[in-house]
N, C-alpha and C positions, 0 to 999 in steps of 0.2 A: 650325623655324618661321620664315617669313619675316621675324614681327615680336621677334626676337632683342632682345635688350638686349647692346650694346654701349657700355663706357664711351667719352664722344670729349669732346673741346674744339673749338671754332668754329673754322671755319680762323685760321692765325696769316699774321703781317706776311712778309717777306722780305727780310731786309737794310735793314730800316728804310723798306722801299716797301709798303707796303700792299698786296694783289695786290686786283681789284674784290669775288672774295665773301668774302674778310675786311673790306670797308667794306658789303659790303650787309647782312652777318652784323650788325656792328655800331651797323646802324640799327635796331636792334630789345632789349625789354629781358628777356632769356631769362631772367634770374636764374639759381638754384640750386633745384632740384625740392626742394620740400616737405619729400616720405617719400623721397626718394632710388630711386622708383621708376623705371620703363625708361620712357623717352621712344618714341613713335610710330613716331619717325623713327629709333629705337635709338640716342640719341643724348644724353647726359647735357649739360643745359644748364648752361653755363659763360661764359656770355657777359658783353659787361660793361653799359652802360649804355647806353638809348636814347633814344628821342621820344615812349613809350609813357611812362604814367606808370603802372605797378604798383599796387595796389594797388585803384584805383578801382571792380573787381568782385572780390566773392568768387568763388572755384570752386564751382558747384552742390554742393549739400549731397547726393551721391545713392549709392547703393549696389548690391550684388551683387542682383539679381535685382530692381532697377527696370523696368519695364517703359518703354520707348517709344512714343505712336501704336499702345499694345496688340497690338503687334507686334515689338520690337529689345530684348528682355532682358537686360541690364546683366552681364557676366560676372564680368570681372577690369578693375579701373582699372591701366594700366597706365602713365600719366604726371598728374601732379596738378603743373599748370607756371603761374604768370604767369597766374591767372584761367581759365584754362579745363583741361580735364582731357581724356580721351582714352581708351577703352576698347575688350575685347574682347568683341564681345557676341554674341548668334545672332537672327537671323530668325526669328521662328517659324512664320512664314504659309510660307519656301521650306525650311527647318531645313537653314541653312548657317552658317558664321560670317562676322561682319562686323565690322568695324572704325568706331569710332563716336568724332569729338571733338564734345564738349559746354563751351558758356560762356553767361554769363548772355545774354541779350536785352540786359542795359544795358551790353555790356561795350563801351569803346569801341573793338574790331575788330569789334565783332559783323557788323559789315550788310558790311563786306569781305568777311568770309569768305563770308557768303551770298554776296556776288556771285562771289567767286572761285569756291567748289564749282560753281553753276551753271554757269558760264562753262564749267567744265573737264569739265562731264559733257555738254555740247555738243557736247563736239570727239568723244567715241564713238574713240577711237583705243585699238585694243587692246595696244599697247604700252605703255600708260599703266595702272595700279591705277584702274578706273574710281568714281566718284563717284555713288552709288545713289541717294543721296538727301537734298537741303540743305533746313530747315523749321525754320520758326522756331512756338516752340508752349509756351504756359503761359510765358511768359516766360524758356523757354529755347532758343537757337539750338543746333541737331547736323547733323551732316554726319554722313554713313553710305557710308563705301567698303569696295572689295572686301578681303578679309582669304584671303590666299594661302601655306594651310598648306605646298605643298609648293616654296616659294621660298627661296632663302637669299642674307641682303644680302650686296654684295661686302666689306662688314665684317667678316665670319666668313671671305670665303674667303680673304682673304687672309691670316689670323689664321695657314693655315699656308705661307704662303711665296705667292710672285708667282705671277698667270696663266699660263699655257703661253701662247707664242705667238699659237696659232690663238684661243684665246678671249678674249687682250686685245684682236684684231682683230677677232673678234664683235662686244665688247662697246662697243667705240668708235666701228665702224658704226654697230651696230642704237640704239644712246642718240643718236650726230648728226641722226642719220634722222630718230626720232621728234621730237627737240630742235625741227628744222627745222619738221617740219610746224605742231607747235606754235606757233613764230612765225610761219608763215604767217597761223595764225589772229590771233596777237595776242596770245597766253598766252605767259608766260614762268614759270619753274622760280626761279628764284633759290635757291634750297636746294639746289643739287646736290649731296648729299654721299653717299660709299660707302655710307650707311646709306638714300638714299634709292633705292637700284639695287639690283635682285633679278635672279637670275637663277633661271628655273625648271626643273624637274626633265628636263623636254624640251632644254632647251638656250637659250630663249629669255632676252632681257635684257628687263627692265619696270620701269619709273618711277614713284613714287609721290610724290603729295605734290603732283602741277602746279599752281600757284597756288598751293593751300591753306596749304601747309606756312610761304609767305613771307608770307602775309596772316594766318596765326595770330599771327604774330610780328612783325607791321607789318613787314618787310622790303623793301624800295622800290629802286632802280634807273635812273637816268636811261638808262642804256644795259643795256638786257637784253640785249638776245642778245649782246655782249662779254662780259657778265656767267658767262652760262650757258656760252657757249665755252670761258670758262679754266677753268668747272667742272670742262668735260670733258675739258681736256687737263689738272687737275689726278689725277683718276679714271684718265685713262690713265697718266701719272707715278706713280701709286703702285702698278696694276696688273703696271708693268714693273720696278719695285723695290722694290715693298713699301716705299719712303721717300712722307713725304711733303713734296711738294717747295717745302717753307716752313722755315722756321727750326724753329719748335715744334712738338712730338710733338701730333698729333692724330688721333682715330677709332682710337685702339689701334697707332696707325704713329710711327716715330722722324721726327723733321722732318731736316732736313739741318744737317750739322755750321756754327756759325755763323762767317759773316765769310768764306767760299766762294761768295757766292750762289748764283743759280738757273745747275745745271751739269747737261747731258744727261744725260739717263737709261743711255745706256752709257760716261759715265763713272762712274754710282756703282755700276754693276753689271756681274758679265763675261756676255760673253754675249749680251745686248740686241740684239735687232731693232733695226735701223738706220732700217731705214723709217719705223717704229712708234717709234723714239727722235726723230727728226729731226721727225713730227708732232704728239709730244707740246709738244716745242717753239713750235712755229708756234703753238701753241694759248693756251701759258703766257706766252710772252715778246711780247705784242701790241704793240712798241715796235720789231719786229724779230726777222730769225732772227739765231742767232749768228753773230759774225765771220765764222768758216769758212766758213758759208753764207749762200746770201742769196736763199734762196726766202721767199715774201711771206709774212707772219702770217695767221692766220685769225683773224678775228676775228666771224663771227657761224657759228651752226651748218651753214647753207645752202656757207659757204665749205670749211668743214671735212669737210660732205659729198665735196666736189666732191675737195678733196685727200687723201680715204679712197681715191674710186675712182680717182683716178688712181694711185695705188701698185699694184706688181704682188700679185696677188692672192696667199695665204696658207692653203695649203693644210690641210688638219688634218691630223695625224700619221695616218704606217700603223700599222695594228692592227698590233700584237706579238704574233705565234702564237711560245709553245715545243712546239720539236720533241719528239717523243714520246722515249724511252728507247729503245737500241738493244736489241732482242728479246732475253734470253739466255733460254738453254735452262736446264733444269733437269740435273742430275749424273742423276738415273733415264733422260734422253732421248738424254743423251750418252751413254749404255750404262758409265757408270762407277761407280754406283752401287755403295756399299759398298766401294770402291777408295778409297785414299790418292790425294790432286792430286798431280800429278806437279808437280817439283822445276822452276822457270825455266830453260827453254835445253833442256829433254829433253824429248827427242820421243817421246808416250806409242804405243805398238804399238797395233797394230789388231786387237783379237781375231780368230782365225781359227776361220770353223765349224764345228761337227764335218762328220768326211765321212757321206752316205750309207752307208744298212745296203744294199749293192750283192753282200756276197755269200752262200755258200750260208746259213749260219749266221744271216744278218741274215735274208735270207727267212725262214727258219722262227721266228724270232722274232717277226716282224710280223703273220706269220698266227695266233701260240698266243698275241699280244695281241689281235686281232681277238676269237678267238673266248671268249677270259674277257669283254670288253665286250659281244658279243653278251648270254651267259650272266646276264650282270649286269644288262642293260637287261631280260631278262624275266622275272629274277626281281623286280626292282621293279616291275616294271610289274604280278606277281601280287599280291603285298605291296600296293598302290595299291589294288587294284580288291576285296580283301578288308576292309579297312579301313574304306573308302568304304560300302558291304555293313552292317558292323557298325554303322556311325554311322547308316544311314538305319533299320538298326530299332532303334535307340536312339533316333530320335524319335521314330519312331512309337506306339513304348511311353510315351512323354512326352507327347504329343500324347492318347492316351487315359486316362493318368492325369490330366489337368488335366480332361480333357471328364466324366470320373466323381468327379472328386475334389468333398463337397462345403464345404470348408473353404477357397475363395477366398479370399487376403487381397489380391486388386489394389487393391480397393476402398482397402485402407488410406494409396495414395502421394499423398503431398505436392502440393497443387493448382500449378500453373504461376504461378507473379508473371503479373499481368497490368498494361499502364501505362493508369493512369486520365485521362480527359479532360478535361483543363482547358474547360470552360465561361466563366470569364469572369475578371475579375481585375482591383483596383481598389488605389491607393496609398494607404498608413496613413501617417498622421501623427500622431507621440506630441504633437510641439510643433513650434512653428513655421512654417517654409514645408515646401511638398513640393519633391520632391527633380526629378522631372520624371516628371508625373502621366500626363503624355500618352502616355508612352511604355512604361507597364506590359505592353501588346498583343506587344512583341517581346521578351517574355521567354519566349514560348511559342508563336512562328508557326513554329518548324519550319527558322527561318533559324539559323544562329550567327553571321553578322555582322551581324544585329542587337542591340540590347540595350537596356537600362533603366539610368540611371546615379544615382549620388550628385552631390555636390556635394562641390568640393573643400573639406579640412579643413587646416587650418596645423599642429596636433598628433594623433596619433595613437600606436599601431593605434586605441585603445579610441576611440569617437565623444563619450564622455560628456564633461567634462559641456557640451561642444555642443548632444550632443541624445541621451537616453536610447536611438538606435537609429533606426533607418530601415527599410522594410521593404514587403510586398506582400501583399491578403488574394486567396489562390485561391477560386473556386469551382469545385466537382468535381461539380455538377450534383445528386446527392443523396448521403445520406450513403456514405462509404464507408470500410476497413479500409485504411491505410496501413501497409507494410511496409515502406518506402523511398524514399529520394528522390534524386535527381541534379542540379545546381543549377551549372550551365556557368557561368565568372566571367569577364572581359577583363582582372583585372592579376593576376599572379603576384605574392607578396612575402611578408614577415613583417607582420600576419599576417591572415587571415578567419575570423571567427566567424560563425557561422549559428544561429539556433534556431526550430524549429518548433513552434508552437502550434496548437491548436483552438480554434474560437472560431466566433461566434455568426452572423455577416453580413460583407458587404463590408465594411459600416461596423459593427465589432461595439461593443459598450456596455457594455463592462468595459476598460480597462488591460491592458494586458501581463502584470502582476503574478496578474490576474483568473481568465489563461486556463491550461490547462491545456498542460503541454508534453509533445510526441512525442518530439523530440530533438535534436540540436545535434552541430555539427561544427565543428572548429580545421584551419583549412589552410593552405598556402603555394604552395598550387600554382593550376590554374585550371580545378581539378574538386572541386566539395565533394559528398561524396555520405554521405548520412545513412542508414546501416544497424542492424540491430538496435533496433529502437525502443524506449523503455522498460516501454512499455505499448499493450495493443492498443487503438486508439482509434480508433473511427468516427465519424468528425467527415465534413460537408458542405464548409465553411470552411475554411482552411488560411493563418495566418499565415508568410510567410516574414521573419525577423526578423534582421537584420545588426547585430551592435555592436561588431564591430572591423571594420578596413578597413585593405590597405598603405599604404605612400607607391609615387605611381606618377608616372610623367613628365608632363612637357607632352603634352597632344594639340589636336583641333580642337576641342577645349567647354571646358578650361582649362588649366591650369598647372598648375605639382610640384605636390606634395601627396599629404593621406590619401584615399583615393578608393577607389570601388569601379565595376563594372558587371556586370549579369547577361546574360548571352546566352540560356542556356535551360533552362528550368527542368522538369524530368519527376517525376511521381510513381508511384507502382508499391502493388498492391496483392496 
């Protein structure tokens, strides 16, 4: 998922010099998260003191399945920081996930950050995590950006070793690019950190957080685009070492050994692009390039552009094809089958054919084998057509004993399962809230990447005592004789339970406890199918009843947990 939790710390000093975004960092007062939950920006705040005074708003008091403007339903809190909080929630008007930070109306960044989100959902630059929607409402301020499951921050990829070449050149491009345009406009980023860069699953590099992220945190800047430049030659410094190029270990990276200062990127690493070492420099050391060199610093993004393209360009690697296996034959093709492998160094003989039957003695052998095959093809071939004879009036004798016989028992077999018609289907609730009401219809349209889901549980299988069960009433149009059922699931695990009830209406008027049960199934797989019924029960209504549920991973509606969802549900009678 894009929005990963990674543990980091603020950038740190270097060598007792401050670099600009460890003082912009610093103007701001991060604290320490609450519940120790994942920050936005996947970024655990560790920050130290600022200009902000803490405390002056609570964090809204609000929960899983709040609603927004009756539209942005509250998922998972996913940072609870410094008065305001941050969530993953879904749309329900487009049914996608979105990304939503919430703080009071009275909090004093509120009306920055309204202006920041605005400002930034102006610029429409799709390189950037777009900003959907800033409102202030019931006395509380949210911003609603885009939430981009199939992204991952550069904080994860570097988690296993440094970029390839070609896409730390992507990445320090397509981020200057975007950087630039941005101060074109007038925005500035001040938070540039590995947790705010995704790259997605196409190849693309994308920015989140423009403005917002530094006006969440009052973070301020007499000189931004310096600011954001060393960002990025900080990003490119860790991309090409995996260090990062401060004294102290931050965003999951070792800082550089202290009392060495700030030293190119191919000296801490072998290997290292030159081009891409010598620019990361320009970026970081804004006082000068080093001794050895003395090409000029870049110090706003628009420079940085300009000294991307003039480096020669960086190819992506050639695809790596392995060669196929060199053909060997089989010992049956080599004609040596049943033969011992001949011994190293010996050169195995070449069988010699027999000769031709050339003379008088082969002749007359060839013709006294002819004619037993003759002899042989027509006596089978009498043997075939007598046979064939006796079998056709062997049914005909059959065929007239059934047409006189009058003691019939066809009538006696087994009628055909036929599968019964879901007519309509509406979500039960024992207690509480419903699980997602709306979405009962694709448990039976005939798709299997549809589905009807649960809500995530912290413990499990069993759902109690959360909630005595979760579940769905069929209607099968009129009454009908169940034999079976089929109940398609989206997570495999230990473990699903199922139970089938009869019961009175969509909305029936008895309890669980009330209704009479068909039958029940325990499964691990992502087919529960209910056979053998215990009783024959012709019921209209058909509860489907879930009271265990696996643990199943992150997706795009939430996080780990005990969870279920049904894709497609068939009934047979």
């Amino acid at each position: 998922m894009a929005e990963r939790s990674t543990a980091a710390v603020d950038v740190a000093d270097n060598s007792g010099d401050e670099p600009l975004t460890a003082k912009a960092d610093q103007s701001t007062a991060d604290g320490v998260a609450q519940n120790r939950e994942r920050d936005t920006e996947s970024e655990e705040a560790q920050g130290s003191g600022g200009t902000e005074s803490p405390g002056k708003a609570s964090p809204p008091e609000l929960h899983s399945g709040h609603k927004l403007a009756r539209r942005y339903r509250l998922e998972e809190c996913v940072t609870r920081l410094d008065g305001f909080s941050s969530w993953r929630a879904v749309d329900e008007k487009l049914r996608r996930a979105v990304g939503v930070h919430l703080l009071p109306a009275d909090h004093p960044r509120a009306r920055s950050v309204l202006a920041a989100a605005r400002s930034s959902a102006l610029l429409g630059d799709p390189r950037f995590v777009q900003v959907l929607d800033a409102v202030e409402e019931n006395d509380l301020v949210y911003v609603v950006h885009e939430w981009l499951p199939d992204a991952t921050e550069l904080t994860a990829l570097l988690a296993s070793g440094p970029l390839e070449v070609h896409e730390a050149y992507q990445m320090v491009s397509q981020v200057s690019q975007a950087m630039a345009a941005a101060h074109r406009e007038g925005l500035a980023h001040l938070r540039l950190t590995p947790g705010a860069v995704l790259r997605t699953s196409s190849g693309q590099w994308r920015i989140r957080g423009l403005a917002v992220n530094a006006a969440l945190r009052g973070i301020s800047s007499d000189t931004p685009q310096r600011t954001d430049t060393e960002a990025i030659g900080a990003l490119l410094y860790a991309a090409l070492t995996q260090r990062w190029p401060y004294n102290n270990d931050a965003y999951g990276l070792s800082g550089l050994p202290k009392g060495v200062g700030l030293i190119a990127p191919d000296q801490v690493r072998a290997g290292v692009h030159r081009g891409l070492s010598e620019l990361a420099m320009r970026a970081l050391a804004n006082d000068g390039a080093t001794a050895s060199r003395h090409e000029s610093p870049c110090t706003t993004p628009e420079e940085l552009v300009k000294a991307v393209s003039e480096m020669p360009r960086i190819r992506p690697p050639e695809p790596v094809f392995t060669a196929p296996p060199e053909y060997q034959r089989t010992t049956y093709q080599q004609g040596s089958y049943g033969r011992p492998a001949p011994r190293p160094g010996v050169t195995q003989p070449v069988p010699t054919p027999p000769p031709p039957l050339q003379s008088r003695t082969g002749k007359a052998l060839k013709w006294a084998v002819s004619a037993l095959l003759i002899a042989a093809l027509g006596l089978g071939s009498w043997q075939l057509a007598d046979a064939l004879m006796d079998q056709r009036n062997k049914s005909d004798d059959t065929k007239q004993t059934q047409t006189t016989d009058g003691n019939d028992k066809s009538g006696d077999k087994t009628k055909p399962a036929k599968q019964l018609k879901i007519q309509n289907a509406q979500e039960y609730v024992a207690s509480g809230e419903a699980q997602a009401a709306e979405d009962v219809g694709k448990t039976y349209d005939g798709d299997s990447g549809t589905y009807w889901r649960t809500k995530k549980y912290n413990a499990g299988p069993t759902l109690a005592p959360y909630k005595p069960g979760v579940g769905i009433v069929y209607d099968l149009g009129s009454a009908q004789e169940i034999s079976a059922a089929s109940i398609g699931l989206r997570y495999p695990g230990d473990h699903t339970t199922i139970h089938l009830y009869a019961t009175d209406s969509l909305s029936p008027s008895t309890s669980v406890d009330g209704m009479k049960e068909i039958g029940s199934v325990t499964t691990s797989g992502t087919t529960a199918k209910v056979e053998g019924m215990k009783k024959a029960v012709k019921t209209q209504y058909v509860l489907l009843w879930i009271t265990d549920v696996p643990k199943a991973p992150t997706d795009g509606y939430s996080g780990a947990g005990y969870k279920q969802a049904i894709t497609d549900v068939k009934f047979t009678g």
